[in-house]
C-alpha positions in Angstrom: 36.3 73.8 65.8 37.5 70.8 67.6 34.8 68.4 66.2 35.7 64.7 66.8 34.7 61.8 63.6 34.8 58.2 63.9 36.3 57.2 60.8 33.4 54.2 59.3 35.5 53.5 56.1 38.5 54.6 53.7 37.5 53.4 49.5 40.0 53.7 47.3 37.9 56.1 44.2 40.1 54.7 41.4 41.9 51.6 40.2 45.5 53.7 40.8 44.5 54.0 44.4 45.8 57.4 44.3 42.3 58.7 45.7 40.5 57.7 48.3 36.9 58.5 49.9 37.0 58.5 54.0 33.6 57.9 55.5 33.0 60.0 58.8 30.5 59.9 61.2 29.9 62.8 63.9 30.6 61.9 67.3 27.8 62.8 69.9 28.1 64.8 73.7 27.3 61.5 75.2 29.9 59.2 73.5 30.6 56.9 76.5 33.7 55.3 75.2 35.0 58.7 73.3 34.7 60.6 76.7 36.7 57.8 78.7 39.5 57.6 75.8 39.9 61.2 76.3 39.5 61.9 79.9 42.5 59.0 80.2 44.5 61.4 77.3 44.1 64.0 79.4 45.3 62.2 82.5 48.6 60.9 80.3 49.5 64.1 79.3 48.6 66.2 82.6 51.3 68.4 84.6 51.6 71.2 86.5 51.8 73.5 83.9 51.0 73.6 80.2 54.4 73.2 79.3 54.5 70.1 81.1 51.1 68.7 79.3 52.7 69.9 76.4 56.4 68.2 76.5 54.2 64.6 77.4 52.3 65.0 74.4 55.1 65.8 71.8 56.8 62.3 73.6 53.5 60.7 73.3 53.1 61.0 69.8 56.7 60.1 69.0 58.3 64.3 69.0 61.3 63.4 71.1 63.4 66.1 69.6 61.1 68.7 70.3 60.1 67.9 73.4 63.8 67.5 74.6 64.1 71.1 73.5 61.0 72.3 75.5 62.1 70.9 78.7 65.4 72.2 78.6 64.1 75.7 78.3 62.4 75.3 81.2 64.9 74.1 83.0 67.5 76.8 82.2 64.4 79.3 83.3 63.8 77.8 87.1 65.2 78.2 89.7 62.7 76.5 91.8 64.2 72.8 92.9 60.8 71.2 92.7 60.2 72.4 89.1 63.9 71.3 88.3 63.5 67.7 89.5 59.9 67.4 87.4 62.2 68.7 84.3 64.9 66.1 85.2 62.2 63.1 85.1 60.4 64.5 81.6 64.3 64.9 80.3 65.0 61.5 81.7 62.2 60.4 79.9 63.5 62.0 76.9 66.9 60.7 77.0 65.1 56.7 77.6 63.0 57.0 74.4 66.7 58.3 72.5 68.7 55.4 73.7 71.1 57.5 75.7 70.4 55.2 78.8 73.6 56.4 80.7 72.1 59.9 80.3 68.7 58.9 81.1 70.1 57.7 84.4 71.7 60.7 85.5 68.4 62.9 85.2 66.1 60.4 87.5 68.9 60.4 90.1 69.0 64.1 90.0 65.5 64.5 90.4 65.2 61.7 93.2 68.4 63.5 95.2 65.8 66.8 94.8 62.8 64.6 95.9 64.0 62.8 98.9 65.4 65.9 100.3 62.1 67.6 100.4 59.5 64.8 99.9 58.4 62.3 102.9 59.8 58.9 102.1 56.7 57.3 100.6 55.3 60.5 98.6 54.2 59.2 95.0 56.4 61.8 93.2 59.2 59.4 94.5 57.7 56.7 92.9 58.5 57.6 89.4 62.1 58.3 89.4 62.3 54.9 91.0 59.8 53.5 88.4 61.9 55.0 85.2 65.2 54.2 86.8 64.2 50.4 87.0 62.8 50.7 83.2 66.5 51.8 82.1 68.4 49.4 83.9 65.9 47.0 82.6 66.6 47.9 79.1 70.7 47.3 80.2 70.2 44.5 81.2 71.1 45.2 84.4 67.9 43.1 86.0 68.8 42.8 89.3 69.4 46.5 90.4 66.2 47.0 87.7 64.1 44.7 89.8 64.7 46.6 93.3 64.0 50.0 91.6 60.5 48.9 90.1 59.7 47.3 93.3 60.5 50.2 95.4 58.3 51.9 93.1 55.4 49.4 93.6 55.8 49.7 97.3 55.8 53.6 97.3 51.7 53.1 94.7 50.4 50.0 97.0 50.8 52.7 100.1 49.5 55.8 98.2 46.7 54.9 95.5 44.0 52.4 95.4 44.2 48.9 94.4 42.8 49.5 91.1 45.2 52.5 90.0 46.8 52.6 86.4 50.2 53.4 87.9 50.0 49.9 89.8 49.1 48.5 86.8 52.1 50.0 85.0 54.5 48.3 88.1 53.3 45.3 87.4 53.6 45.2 83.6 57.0 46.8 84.0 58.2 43.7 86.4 56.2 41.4 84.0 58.3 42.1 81.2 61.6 42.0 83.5 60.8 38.4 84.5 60.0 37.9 80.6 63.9 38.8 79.9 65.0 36.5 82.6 62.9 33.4 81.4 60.4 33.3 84.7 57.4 33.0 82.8 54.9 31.8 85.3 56.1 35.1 87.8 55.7 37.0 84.2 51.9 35.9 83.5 51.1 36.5 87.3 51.9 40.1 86.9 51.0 40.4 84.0 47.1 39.5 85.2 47.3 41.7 87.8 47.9 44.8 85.3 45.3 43.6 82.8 42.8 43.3 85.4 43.4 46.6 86.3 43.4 47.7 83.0 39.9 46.1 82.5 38.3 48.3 85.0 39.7 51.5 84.2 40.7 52.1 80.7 38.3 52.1 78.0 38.8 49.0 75.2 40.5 50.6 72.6 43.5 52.3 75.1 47.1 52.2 74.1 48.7 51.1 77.2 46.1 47.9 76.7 47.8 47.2 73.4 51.4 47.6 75.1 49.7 44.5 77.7 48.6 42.3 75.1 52.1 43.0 73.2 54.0 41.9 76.8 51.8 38.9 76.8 52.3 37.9 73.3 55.6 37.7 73.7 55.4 34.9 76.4 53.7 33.0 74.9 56.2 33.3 71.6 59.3 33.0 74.3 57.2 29.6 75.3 56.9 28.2 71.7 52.9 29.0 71.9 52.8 30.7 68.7 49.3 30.6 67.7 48.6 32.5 71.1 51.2 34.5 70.6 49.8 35.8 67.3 46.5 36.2 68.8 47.3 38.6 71.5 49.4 40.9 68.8 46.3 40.9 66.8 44.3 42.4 70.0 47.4 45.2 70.2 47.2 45.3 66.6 43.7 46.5 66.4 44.3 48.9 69.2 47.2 51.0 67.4 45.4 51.1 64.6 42.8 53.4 66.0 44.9 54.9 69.0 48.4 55.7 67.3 50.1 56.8 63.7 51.5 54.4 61.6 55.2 55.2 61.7 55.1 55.4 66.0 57.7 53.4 67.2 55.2 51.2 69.4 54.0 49.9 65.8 57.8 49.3 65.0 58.3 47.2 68.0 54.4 45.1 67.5 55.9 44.4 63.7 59.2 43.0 64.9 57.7 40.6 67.8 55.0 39.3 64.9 58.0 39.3 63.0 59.7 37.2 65.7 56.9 34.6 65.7 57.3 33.8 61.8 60.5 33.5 62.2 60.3 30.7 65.2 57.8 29.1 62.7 60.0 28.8 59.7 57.7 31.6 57.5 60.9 33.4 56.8 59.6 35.7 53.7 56.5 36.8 56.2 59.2 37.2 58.8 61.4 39.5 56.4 58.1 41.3 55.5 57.6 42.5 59.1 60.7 43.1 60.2 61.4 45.6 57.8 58.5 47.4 58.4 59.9 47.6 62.0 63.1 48.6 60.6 61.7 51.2 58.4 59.9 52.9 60.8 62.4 52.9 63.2 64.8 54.3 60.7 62.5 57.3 60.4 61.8 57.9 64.0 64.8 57.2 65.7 68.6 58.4 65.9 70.6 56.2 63.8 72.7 54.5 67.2 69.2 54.1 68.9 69.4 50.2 69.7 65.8 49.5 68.4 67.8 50.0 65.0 70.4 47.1 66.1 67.3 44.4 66.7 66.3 45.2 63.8 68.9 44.5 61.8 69.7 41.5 64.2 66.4 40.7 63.0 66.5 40.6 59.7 70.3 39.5 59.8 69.1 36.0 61.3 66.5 35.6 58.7 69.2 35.8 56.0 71.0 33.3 57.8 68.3 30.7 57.9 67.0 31.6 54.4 71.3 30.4 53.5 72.4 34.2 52.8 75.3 34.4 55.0 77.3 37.4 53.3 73.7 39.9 54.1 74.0 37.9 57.5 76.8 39.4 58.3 76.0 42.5 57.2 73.3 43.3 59.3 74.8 41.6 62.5 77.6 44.0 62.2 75.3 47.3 61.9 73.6 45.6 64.8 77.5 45.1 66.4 78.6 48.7 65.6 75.3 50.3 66.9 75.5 48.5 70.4 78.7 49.2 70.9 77.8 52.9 70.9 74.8 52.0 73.6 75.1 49.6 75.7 78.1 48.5 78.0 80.0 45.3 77.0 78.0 43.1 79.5 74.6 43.5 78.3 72.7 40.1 77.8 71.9 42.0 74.2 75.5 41.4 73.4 75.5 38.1 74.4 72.7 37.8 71.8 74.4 38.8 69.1 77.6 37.1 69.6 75.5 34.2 69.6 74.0 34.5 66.5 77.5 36.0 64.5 79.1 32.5 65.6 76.4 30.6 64.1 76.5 32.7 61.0 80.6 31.8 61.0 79.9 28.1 61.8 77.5 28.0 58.8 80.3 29.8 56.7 82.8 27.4 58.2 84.9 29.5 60.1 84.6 27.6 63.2 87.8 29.5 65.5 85.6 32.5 65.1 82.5 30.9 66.0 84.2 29.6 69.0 85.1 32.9 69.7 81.9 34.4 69.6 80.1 31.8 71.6 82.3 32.0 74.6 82.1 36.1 74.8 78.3 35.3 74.9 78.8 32.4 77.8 80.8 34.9 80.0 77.4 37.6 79.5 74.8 35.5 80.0 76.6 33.6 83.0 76.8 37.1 84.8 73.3 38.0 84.1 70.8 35.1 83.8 70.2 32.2 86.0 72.2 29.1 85.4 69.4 26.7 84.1 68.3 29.3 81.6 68.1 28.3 77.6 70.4 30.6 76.5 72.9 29.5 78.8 72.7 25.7 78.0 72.4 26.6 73.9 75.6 27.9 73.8 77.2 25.3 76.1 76.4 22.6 73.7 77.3 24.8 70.5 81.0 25.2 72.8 81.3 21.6 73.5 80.5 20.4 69.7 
């Protein structure tokens, strides 16, 4: 019982590929980088109680349903306010990974009300409400009120871990990627060096989270137009999931899409296709169908359609994108700003220029509210107004 194999290599055993011979090779006791990856699995999936360790593992390994179930069992069973604010953080979580962001919200703040009432102000276990807050309002686009949240977050870790803790490491990815969204690249590579050099020292080489970091980073570079870079740091995250996660996790789906991304920026539309519909197949399989992971992917693929001169399946997947954010995210999210943008350059190509008009100015008023004036975005649409 619980013997570990390396997998050495998978040979298909006949021309059909229907049969295939796996090479193993037993693991010993003193397996340096075996015992570190799961020392660090322990340590991701720890709690107070089994149940706990249990619920982080079912979200780990992509069992949102289940694990939603699980926690609200226990929270119907307690009547303990310390375990009810660790339930309302685990079914925050839960509701984050779902897409019900509004939701999500409501269980941190329940659990920080709990925490601050009996917790001294800089006690770690306020720390991650305010760290999972800021990661929903960054995924609303709301970056200003997700900015203070991460950094209270930061400022709670800096005063009660060392400088070399994963959680710091996790702030400054998490503000990384914010910066990302708002076009501050060279505050987005500062932080994120910070968290890889963290990352360096104290995960082993082959760690999830690591992939996740070289994800973030490959997607600066892309956002700068440095695409063999861009390409080079999925590969790195690429390698990683292979060995760490399944091959329908949701991570995967959202590594396929930004490689799908890069084609796309370089004109290899048919490779781009080929990767984002992987993305869009796995996340049809993992996720609720009015999860907003499904809308970029079919904003995804819808753009691809437009530059390959299909602007009827343009359309079409720009409105499942349309009708899916709609349901998730609130009518000033720099998302729909996005996709307005991109529906009015599929009607300009179809020469229905009143629309397109339309369309463009809806996304002005967004991004004017929520990104800085000399952004791209901003000055794209400008000219596409004034022409």
């Amino acid at each position: 019982m619980h013997t570990v194999f390396r997998v050495s290599a998978v040979k298909p055993m006949d021309n059909e590929n229907q049969l295939y011979e796996v090479e193993l090779q037993l693991t010993s006791d003193d397996d340096q980088q075996l015992r570190l990856l799961t020392d660090r699995i322990r340590e991701e999936a720890g709690g107070s109680t089994e149940w706990i360790k249990l619920g982080k593992l079912l979200l780990k390994i992509g069992q949102v349903n289940k694990a939603e179930e699980l926690y609200n069992v226990l929270l119907e069973q307690t009547s303990d306010d310390g375990d009810k604010a660790q339930y309302y953080v685990c079914l925050g979580s839960v509701k984050d990974a779902q897409g019900d962001y509004e939701k999500a919200i409501w269980y941190y703040q329940k659990a920080l009300e709990i925490r601050q009432k009996t917790l001294p102000s800089n006690h770690p276990h306020l720390a991650t409400p305010h760290n999972n807050s800021g990661g929903v309002y960054d995924r609303m686009g709301e970056y200003s009120q997700a900015l203070s949240f991460y950094e209270n977050a930061l400022e709670i870790y800096q005063k009660t871990h060392p400088s070399n803790h994963p959680l710091l490491a996790t702030s400054y990815n998490n503000i990384g990627g914010l910066y990302t969204r708002t076009g501050e690249y060279p505050k987005a590579f500062s932080y994120y060096e910070k968290a890889l050099e963290i990352l360096q020292k104290t995960l082993p080489s082959i760690h999830s989270y690591s992939a996740t970091l070289y994800n973030n980073i490959g997607l600066v570079y892309n956002e700068m137009g440095e695409y063999s870079k861009a390409l080079s740091y999925y590969g790195k995250a690429f390698e990683i999931y292979q060995e760490t996660i399944s091959s329908n996790h949701p991570d995967l789906a959202t590594l396929y899409n930004n490689i799908g991304l890069v084609y796309d920026k370089m004109a290899e539309y048919s490779k781009a296709l080929s990767f984002y519909r992987k993305a869009f197949e796995i996340r049809q399989k993992t996720l609720p169908s009015n999860h907003p992971h499904l809308a970029t992917s079919c904003n995804s693929v819808g753009m691809v359609y437009n530059k390959k001169g299909e602007y009827s399946k343009a359309l079409s997947y720009l409105e499942k994108a349309f009708e899916i954010q709609q349901k998730n995210l609130p009518s000033n999210h720099p998302l729909q700003a996005t996709l307005y943008s991109n529906i009015s350059l599929v009607c300009e190509n179809m020469t229905n220029y009143w629309k397109a008009l339309s369309y463009n100015e809806w996304a002005l008023g967004i991004w004017q509210r929520a990104l800085r004036p000399t952004h791209l975005n901003i000055k794209i649409v400008k000219n596409c107004i004034k022409l």
